[in-house]
C-alpha positions in Angstrom: 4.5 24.0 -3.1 3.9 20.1 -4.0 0.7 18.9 -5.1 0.2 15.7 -2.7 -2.6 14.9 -5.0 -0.3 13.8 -7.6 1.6 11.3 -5.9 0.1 7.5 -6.7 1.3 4.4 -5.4 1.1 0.8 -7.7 1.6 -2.6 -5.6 1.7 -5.2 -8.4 0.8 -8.5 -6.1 2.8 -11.6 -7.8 3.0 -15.6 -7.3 6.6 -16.1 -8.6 6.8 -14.7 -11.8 3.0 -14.4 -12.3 1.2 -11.5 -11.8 -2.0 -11.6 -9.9 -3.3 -8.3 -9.1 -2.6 -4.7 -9.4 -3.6 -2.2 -6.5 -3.7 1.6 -7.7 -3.3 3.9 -4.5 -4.5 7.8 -5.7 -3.8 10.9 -3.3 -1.7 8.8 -0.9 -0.9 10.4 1.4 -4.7 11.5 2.3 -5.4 7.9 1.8 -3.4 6.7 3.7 -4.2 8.8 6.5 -8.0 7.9 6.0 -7.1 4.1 6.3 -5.3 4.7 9.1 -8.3 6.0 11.1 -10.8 3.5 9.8 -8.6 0.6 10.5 -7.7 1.4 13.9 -5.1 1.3 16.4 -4.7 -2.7 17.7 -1.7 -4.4 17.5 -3.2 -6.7 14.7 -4.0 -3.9 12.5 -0.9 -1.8 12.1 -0.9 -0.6 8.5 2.1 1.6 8.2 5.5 0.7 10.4 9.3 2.1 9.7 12.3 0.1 10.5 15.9 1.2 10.7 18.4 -1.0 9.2 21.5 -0.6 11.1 23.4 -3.2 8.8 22.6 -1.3 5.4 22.4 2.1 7.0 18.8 3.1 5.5 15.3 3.0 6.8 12.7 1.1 5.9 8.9 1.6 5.1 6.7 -1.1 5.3 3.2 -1.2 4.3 0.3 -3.7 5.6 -1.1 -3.6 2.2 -3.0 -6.6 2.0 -4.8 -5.2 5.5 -5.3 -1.9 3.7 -6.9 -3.3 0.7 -8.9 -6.0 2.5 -10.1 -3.4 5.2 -10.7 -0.3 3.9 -12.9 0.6 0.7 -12.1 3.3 -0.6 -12.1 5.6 -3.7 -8.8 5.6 -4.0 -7.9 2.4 -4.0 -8.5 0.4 -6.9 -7.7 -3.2 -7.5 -7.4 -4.9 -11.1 -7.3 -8.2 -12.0 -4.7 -8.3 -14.8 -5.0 -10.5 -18.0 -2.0 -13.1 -16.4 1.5 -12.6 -17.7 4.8 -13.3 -16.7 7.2 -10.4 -15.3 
């Protein structure tokens, strides 16, 4: 059996080759399930979308990030502001 506990998502946020913030998502899939039901169900607030991309043959998942960081708190996600650096 899988431990959905351990699975963590990192978003590392970047203006061109400079990094701006890091987002640490714990226990995602139970967080991201809790987001879902806080943020709602409007058009203007989907957080979690899949596409199918017919000309490469793969799916897509896309994340609203930015809306789940900016509309949920939660202890799960954490945000840091790195010391800047270049990627």
């Amino acid at each position: 059996m899988i431990d959905r506990k351990t699975y963590e998502l990192l978003i590392i946020s970047h203006q061109g080759k400079t990094v701006e913030e890091i987002i640490k998502i714990s226990d995602v899939w139970n967080t991201l399930s809790y987001a879902k039901s806080q943020i709602g169900k409007e058009a203007h607030n989907i957080l979690i979308e899949f596409d199918c991309n017919l000309e490469e043959e793969h799916n897509d998942f896309i994340l609203n990030w930015h809306n789940l960081v900016e509309s949920v708190h939660y202890e799960n996600i954490k945000k840091y502001r790195p010391i800047p650096f270049e990627l």
